[in-house]
PDBQT receptor file of N, H, CA, C and O in Angstrom, charges set to zero:
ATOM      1  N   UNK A   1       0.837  -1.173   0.000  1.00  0.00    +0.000 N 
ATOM      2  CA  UNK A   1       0.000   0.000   0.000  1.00  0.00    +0.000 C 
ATOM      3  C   UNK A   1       0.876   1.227   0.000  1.00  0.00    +0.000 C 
ATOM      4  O   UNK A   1       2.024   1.274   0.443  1.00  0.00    +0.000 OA
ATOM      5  N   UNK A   2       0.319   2.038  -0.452  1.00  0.00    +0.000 N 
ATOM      6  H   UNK A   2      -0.613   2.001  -0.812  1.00  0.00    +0.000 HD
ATOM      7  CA  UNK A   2       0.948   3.561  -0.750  1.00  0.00    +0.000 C 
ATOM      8  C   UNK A   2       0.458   4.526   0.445  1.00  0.00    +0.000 C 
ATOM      9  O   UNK A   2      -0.714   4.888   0.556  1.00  0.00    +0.000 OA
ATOM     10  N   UNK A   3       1.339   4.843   1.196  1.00  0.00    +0.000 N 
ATOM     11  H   UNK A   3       2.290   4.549   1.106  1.00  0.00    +0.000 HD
ATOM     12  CA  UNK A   3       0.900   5.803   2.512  1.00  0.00    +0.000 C 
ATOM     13  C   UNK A   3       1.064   7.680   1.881  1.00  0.00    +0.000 C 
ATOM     14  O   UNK A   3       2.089   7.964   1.262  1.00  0.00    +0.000 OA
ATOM     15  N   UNK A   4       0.691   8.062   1.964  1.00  0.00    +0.000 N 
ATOM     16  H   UNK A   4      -0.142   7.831   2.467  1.00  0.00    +0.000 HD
ATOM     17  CA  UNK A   4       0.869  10.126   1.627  1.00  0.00    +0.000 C 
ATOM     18  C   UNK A   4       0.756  10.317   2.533  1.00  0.00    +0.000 C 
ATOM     19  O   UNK A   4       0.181   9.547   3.302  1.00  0.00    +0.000 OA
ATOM     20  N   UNK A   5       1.277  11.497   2.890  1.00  0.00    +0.000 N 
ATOM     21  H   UNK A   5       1.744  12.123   2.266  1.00  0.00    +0.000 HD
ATOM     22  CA  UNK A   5       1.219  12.939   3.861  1.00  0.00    +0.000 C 
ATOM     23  C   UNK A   5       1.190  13.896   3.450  1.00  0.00    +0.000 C 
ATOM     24  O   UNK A   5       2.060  13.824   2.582  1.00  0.00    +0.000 OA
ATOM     25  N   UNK A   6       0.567  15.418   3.394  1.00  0.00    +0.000 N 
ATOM     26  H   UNK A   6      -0.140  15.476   4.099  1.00  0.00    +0.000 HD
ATOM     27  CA  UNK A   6       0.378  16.442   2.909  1.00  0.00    +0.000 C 
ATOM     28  C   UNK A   6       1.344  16.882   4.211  1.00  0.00    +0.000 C 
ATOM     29  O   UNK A   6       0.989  16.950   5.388  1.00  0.00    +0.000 OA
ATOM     30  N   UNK A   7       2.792  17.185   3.596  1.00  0.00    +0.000 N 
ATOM     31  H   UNK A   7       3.080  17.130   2.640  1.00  0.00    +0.000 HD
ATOM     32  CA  UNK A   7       2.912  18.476   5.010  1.00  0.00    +0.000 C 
ATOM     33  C   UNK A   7       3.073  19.816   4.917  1.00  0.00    +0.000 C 
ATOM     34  O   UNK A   7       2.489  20.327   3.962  1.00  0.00    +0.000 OA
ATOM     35  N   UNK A   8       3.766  20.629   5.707  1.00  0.00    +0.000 N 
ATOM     36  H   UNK A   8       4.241  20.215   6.483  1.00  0.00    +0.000 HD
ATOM     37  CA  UNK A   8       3.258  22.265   5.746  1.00  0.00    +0.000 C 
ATOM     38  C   UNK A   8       4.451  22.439   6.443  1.00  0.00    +0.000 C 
ATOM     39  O   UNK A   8       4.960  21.448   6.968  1.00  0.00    +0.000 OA
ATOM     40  N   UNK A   9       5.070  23.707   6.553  1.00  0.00    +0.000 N 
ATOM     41  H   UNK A   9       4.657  24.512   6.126  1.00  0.00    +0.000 HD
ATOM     42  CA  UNK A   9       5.599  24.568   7.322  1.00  0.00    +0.000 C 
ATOM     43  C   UNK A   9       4.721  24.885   8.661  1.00  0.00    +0.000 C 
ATOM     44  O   UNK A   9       3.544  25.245   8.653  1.00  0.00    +0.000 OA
ATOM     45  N   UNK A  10       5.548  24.672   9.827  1.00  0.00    +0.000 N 
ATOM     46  H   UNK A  10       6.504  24.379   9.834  1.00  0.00    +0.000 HD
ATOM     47  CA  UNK A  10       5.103  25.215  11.247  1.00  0.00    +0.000 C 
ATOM     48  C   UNK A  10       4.608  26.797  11.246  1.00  0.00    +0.000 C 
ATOM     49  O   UNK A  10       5.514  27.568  10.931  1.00  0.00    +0.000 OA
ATOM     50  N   UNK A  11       3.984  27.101  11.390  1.00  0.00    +0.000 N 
ATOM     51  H   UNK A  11       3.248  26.474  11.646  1.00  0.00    +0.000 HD
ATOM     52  CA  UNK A  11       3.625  28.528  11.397  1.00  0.00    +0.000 C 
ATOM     53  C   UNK A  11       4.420  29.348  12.535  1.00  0.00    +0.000 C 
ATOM     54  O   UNK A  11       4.345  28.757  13.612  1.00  0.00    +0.000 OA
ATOM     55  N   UNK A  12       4.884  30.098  12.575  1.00  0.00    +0.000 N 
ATOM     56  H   UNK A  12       4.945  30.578  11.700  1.00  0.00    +0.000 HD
ATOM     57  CA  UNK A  12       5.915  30.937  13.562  1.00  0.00    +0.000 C 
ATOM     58  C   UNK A  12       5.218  31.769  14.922  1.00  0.00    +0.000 C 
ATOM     59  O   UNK A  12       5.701  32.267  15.939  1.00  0.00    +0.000 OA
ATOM     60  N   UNK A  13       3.996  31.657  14.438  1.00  0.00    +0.000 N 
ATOM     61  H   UNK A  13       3.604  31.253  13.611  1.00  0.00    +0.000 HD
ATOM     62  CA  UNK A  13       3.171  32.100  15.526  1.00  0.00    +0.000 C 
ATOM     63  C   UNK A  13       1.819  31.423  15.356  1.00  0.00    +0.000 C 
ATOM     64  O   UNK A  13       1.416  30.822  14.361  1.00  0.00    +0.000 OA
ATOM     65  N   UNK A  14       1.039  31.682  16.799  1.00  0.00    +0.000 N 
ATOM     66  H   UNK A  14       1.366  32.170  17.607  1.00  0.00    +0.000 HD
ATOM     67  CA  UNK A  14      -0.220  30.490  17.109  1.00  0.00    +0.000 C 
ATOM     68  C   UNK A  14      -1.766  30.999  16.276  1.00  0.00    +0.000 C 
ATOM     69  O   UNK A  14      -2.907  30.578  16.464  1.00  0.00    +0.000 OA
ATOM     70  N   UNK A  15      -1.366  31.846  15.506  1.00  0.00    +0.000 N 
ATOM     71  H   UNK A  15      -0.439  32.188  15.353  1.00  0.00    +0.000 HD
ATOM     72  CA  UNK A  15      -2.674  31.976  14.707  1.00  0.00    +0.000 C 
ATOM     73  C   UNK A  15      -2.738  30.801  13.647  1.00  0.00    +0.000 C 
ATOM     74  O   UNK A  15      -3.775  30.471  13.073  1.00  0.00    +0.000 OA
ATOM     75  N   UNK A  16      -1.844  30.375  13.513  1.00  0.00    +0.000 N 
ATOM     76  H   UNK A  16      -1.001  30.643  13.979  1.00  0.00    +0.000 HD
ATOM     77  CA  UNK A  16      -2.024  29.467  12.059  1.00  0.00    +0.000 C 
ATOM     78  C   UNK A  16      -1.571  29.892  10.656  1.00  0.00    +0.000 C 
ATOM     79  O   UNK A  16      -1.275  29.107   9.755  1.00  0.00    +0.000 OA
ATOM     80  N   UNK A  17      -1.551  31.537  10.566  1.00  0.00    +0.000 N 
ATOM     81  H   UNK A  17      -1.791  32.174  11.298  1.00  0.00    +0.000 HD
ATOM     82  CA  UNK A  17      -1.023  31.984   9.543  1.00  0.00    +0.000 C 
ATOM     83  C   UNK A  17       0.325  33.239   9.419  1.00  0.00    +0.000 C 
ATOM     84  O   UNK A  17       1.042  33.578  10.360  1.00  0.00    +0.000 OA
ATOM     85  N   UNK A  18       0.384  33.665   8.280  1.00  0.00    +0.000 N 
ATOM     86  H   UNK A  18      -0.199  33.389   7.515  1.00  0.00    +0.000 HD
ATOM     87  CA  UNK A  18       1.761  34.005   7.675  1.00  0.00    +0.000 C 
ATOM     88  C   UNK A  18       3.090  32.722   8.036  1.00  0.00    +0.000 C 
ATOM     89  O   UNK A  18       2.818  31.522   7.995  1.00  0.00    +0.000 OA
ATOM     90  N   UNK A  19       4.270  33.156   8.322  1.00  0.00    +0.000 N 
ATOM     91  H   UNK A  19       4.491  34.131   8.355  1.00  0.00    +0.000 HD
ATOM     92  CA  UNK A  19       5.069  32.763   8.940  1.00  0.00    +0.000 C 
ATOM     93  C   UNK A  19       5.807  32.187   7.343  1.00  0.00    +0.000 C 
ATOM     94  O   UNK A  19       6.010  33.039   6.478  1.00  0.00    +0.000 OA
ATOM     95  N   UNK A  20       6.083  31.054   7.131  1.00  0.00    +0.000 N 
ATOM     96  H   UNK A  20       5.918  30.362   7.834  1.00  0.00    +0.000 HD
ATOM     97  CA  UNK A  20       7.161  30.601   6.061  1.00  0.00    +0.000 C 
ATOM     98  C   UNK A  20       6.037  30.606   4.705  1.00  0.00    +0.000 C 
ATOM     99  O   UNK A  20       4.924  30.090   4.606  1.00  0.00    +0.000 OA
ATOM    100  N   UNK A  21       7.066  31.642   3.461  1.00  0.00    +0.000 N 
ATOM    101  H   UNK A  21       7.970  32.061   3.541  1.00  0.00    +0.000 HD
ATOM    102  CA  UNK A  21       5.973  31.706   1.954  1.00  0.00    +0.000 C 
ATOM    103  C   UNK A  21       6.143  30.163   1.222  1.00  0.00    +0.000 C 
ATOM    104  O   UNK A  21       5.546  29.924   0.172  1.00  0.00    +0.000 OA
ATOM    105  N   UNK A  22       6.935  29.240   1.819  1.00  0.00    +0.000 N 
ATOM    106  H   UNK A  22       7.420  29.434   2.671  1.00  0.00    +0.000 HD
ATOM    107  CA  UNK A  22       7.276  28.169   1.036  1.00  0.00    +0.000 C 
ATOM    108  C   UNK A  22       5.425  27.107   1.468  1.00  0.00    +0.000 C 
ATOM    109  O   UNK A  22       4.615  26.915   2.375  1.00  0.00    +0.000 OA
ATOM    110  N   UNK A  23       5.744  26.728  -0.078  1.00  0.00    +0.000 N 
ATOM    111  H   UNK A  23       6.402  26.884  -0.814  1.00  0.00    +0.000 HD
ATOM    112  CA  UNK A  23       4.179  25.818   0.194  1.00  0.00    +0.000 C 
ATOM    113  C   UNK A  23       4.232  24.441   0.704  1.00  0.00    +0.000 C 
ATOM    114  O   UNK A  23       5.277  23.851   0.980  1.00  0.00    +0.000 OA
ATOM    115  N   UNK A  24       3.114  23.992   0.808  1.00  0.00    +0.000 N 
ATOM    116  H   UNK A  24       2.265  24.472   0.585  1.00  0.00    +0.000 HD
ATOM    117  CA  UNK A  24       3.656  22.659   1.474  1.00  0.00    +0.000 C 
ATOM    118  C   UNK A  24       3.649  21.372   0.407  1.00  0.00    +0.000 C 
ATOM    119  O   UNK A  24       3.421  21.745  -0.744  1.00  0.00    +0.000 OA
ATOM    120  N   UNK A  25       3.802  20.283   0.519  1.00  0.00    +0.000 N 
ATOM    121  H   UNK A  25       3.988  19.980   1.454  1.00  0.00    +0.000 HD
ATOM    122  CA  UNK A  25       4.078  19.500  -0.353  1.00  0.00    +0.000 C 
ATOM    123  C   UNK A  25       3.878  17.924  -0.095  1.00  0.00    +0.000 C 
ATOM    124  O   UNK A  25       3.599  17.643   1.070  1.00  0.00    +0.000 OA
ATOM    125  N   UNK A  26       3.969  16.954  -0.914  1.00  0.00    +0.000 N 
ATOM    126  H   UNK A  26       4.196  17.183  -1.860  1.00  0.00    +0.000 HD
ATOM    127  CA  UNK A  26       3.403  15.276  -0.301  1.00  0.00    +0.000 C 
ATOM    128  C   UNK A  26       4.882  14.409  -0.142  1.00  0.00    +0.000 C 
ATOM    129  O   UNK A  26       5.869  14.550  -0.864  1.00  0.00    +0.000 OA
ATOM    130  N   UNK A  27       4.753  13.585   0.878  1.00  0.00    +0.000 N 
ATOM    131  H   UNK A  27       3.952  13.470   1.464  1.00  0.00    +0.000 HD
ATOM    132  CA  UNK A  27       5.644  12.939   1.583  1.00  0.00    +0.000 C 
ATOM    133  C   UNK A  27       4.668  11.440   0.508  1.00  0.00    +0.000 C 
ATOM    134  O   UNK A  27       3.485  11.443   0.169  1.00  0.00    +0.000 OA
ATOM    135  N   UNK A  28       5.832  10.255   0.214  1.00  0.00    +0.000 N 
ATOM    136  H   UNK A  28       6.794  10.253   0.490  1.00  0.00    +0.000 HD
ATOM    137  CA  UNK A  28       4.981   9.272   0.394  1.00  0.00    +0.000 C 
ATOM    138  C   UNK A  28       5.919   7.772   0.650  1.00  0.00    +0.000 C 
ATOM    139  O   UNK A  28       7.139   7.701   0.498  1.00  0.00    +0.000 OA
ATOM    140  N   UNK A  29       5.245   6.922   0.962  1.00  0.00    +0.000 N 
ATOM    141  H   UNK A  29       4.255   6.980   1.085  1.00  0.00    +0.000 HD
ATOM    142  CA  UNK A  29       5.995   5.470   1.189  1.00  0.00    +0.000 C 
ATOM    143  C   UNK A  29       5.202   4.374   0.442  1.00  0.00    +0.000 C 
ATOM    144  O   UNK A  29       4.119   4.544  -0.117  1.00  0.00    +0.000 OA
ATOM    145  N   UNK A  30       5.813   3.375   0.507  1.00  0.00    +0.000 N 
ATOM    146  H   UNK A  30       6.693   3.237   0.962  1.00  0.00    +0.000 HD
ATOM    147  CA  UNK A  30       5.304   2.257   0.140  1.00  0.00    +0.000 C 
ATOM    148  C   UNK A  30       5.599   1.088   1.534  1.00  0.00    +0.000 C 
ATOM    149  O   UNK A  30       6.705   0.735   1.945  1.00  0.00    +0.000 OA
ATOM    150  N   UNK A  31       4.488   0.735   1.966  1.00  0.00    +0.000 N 
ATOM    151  H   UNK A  31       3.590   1.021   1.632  1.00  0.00    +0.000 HD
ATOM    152  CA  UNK A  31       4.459   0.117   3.064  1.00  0.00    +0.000 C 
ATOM    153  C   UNK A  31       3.354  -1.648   3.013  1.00  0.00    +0.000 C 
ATOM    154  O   UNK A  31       2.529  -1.990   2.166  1.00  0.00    +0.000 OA
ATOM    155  N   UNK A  32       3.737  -2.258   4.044  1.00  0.00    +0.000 N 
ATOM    156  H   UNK A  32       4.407  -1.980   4.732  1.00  0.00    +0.000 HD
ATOM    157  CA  UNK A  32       2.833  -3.630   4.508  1.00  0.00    +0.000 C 
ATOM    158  C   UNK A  32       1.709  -2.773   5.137  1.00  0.00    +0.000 C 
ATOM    159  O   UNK A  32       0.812  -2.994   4.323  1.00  0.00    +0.000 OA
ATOM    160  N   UNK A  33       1.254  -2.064   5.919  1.00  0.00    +0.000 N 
ATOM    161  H   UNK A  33       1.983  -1.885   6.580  1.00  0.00    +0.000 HD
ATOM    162  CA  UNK A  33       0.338  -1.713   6.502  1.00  0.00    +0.000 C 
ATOM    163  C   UNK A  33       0.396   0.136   6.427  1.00  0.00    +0.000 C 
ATOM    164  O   UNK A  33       1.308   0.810   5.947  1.00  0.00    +0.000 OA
ATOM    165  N   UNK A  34      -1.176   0.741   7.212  1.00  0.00    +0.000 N 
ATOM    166  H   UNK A  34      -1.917   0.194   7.602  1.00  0.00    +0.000 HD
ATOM    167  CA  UNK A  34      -1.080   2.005   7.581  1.00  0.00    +0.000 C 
ATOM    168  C   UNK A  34      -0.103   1.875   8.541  1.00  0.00    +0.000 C 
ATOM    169  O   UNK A  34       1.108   2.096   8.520  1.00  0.00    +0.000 OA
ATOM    170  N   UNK A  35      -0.545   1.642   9.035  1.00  0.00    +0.000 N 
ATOM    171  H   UNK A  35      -1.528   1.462   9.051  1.00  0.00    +0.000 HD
ATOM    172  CA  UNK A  35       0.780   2.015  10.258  1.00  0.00    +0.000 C 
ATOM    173  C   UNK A  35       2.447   2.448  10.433  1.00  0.00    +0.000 C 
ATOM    174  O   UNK A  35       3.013   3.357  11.040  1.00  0.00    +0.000 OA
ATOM    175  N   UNK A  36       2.997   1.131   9.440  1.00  0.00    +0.000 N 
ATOM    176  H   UNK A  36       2.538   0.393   8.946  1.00  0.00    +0.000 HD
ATOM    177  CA  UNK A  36       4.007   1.210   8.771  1.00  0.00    +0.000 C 
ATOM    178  C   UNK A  36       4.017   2.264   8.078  1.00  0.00    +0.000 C 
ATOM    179  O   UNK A  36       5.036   2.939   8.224  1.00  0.00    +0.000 OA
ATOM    180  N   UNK A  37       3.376   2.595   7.486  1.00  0.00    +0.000 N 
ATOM    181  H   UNK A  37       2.548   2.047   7.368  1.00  0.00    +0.000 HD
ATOM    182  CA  UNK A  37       3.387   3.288   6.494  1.00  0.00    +0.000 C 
ATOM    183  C   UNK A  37       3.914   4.789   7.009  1.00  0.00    +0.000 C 
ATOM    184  O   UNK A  37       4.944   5.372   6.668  1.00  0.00    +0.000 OA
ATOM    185  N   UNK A  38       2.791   5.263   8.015  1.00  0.00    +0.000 N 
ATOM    186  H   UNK A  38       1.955   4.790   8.292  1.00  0.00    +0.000 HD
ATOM    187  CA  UNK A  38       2.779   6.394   9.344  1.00  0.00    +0.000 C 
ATOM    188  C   UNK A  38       3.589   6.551   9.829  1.00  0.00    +0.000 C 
ATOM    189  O   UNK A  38       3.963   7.724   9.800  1.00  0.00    +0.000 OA
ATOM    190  N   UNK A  39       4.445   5.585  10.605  1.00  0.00    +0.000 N 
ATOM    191  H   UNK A  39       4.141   4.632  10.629  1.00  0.00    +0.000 HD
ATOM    192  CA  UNK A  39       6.007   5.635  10.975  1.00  0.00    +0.000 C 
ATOM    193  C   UNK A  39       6.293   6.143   9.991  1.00  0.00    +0.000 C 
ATOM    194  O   UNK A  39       6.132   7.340   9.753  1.00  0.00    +0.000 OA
ATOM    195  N   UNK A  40       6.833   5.207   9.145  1.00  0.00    +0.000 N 
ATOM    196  H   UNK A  40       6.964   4.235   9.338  1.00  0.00    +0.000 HD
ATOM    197  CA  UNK A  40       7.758   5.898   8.134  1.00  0.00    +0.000 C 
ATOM    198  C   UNK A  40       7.897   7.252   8.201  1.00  0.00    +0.000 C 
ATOM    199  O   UNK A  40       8.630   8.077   8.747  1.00  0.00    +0.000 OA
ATOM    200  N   UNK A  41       6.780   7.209   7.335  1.00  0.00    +0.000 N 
ATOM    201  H   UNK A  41       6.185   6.539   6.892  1.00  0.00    +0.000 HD
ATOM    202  CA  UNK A  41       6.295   9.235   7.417  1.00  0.00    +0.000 C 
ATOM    203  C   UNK A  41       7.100  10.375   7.836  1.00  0.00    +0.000 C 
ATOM    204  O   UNK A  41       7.840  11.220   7.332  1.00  0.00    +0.000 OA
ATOM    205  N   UNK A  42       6.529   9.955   9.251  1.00  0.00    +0.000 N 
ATOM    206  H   UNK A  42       5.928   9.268   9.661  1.00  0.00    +0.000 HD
ATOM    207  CA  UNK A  42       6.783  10.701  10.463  1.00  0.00    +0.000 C 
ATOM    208  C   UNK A  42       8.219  10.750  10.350  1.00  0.00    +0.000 C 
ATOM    209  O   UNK A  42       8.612  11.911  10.242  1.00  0.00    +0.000 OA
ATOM    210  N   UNK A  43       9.170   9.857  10.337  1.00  0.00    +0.000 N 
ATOM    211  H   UNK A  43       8.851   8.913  10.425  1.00  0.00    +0.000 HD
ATOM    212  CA  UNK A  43      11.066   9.569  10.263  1.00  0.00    +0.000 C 
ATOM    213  C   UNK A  43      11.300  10.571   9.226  1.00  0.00    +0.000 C 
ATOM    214  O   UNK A  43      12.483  10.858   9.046  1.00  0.00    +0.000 OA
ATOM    215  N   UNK A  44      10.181  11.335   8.302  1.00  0.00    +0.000 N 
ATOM    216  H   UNK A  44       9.220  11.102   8.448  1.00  0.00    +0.000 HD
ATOM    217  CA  UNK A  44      10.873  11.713   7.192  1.00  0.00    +0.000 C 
ATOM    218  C   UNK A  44      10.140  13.140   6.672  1.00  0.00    +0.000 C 
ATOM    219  O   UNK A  44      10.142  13.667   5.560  1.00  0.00    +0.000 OA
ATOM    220  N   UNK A  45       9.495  13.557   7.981  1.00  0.00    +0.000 N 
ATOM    221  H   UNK A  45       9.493  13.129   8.885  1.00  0.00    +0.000 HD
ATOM    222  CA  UNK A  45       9.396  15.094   8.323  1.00  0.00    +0.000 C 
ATOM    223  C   UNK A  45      10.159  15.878   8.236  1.00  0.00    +0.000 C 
ATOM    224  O   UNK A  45      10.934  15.500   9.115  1.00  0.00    +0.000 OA
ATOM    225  N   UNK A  46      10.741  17.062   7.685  1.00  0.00    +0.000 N 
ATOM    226  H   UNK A  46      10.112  17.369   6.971  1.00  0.00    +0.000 HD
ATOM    227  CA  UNK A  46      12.012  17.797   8.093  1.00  0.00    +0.000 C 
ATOM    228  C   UNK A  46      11.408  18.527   9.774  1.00  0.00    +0.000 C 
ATOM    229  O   UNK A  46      10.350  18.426  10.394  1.00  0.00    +0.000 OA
ATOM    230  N   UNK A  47      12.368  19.064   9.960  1.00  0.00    +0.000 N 
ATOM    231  H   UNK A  47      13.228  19.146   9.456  1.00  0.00    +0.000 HD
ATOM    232  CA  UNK A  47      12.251  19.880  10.905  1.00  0.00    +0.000 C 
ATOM    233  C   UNK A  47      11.768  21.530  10.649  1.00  0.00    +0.000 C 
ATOM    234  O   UNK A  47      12.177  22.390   9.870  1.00  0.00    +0.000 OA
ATOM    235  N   UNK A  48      10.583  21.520  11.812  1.00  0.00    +0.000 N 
ATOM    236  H   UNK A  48      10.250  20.821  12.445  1.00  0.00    +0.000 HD
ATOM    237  CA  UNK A  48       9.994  22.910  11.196  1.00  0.00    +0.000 C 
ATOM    238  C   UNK A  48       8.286  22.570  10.590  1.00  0.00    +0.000 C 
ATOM    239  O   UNK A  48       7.276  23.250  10.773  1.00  0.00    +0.000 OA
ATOM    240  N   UNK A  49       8.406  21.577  10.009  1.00  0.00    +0.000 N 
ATOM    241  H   UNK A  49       9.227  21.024   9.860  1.00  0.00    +0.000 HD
ATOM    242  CA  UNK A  49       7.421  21.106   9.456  1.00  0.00    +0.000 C 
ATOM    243  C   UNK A  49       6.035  20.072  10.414  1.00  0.00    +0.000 C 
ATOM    244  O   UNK A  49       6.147  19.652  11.566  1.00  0.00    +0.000 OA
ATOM    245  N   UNK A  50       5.156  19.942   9.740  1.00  0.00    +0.000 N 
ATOM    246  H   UNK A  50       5.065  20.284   8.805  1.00  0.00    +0.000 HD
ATOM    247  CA  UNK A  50       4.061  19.057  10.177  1.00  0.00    +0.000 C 
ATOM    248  C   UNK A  50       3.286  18.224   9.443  1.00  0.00    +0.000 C 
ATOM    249  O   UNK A  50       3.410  18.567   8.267  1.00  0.00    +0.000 OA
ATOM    250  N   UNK A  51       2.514  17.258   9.546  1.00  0.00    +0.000 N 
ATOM    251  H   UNK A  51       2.413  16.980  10.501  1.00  0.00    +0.000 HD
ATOM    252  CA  UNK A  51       1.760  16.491   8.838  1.00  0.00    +0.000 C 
ATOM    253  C   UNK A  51       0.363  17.117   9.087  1.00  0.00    +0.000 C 
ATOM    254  O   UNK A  51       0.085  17.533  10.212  1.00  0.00    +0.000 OA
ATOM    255  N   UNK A  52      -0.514  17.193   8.071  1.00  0.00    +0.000 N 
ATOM    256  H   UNK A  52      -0.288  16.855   7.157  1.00  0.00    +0.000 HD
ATOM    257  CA  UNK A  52      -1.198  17.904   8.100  1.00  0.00    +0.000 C 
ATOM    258  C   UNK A  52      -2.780  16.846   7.634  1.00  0.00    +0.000 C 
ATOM    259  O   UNK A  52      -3.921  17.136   7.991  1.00  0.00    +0.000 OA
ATOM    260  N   UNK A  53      -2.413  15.693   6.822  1.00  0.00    +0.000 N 
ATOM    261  H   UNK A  53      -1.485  15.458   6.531  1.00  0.00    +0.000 HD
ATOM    262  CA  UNK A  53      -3.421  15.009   6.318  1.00  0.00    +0.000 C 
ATOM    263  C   UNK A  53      -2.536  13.616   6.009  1.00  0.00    +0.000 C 
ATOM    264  O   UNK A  53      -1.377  13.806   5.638  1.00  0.00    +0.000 OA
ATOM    265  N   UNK A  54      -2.999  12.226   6.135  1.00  0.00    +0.000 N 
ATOM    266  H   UNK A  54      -3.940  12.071   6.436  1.00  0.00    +0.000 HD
ATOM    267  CA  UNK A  54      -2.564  11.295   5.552  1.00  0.00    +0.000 C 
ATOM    268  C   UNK A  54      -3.839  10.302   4.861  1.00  0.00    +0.000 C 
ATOM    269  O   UNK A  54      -5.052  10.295   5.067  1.00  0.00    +0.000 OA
ATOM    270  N   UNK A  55      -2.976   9.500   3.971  1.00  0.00    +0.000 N 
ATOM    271  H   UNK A  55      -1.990   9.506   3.804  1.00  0.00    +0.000 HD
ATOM    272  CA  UNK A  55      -3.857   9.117   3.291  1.00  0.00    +0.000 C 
ATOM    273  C   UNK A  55      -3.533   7.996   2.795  1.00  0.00    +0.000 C 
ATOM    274  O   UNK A  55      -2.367   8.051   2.405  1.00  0.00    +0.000 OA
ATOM    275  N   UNK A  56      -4.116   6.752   2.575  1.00  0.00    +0.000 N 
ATOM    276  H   UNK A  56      -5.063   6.707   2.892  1.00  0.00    +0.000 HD
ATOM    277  CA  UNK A  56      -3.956   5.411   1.855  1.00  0.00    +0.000 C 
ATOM    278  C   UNK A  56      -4.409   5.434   0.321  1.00  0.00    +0.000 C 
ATOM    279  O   UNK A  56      -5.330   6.104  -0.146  1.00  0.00    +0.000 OA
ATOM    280  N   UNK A  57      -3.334   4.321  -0.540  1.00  0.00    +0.000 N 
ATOM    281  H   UNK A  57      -2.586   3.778  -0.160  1.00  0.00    +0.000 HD
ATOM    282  CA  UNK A  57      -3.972   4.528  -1.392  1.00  0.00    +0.000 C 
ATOM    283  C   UNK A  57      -3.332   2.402  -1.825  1.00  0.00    +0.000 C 
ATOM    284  O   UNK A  57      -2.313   1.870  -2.266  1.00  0.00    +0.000 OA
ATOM    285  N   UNK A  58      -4.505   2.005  -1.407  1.00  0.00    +0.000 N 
ATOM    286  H   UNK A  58      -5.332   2.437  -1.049  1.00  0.00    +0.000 HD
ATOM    287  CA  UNK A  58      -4.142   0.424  -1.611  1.00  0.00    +0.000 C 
ATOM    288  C   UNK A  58      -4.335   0.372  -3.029  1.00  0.00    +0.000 C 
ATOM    289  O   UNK A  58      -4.827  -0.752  -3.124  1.00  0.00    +0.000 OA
ATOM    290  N   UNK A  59      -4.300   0.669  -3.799  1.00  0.00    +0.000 N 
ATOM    291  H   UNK A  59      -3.900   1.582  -3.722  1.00  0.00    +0.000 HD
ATOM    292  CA  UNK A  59      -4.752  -0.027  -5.478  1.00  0.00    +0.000 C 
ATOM    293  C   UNK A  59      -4.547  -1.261  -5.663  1.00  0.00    +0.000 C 
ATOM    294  O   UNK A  59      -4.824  -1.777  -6.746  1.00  0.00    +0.000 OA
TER     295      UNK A  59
């Protein structure tokens, strides 16, 4: 199965907005399970950043 993540830049302050103009972009793996998959992921966040949505895609 195919795991995604949509992630984002941390926002620099607690409103949620301005802070970094860079956009955000998809993380993805190929995994045995969600889960696996989720780890992964997560190991391959930069720093600064967040996961924002994940998503399966078993075809």
């Amino acid at each position: 199965m195919n795991v995604i993540a949509a992630i984002e830049p941390v926002p620099e302050n607690n409103t949620g907005e301005g802070g970094s103009t860079e956009q955000g972009r998809e993380l993805s793996v190929e995994a045995a399970s969600y889960e696996a998959g989720f780890a992964e992921l997560r190991g391959q966040v930069p720093e600064g950043w967040r996961i924002i949505n994940v998503r399966r895609d078993a075809y």
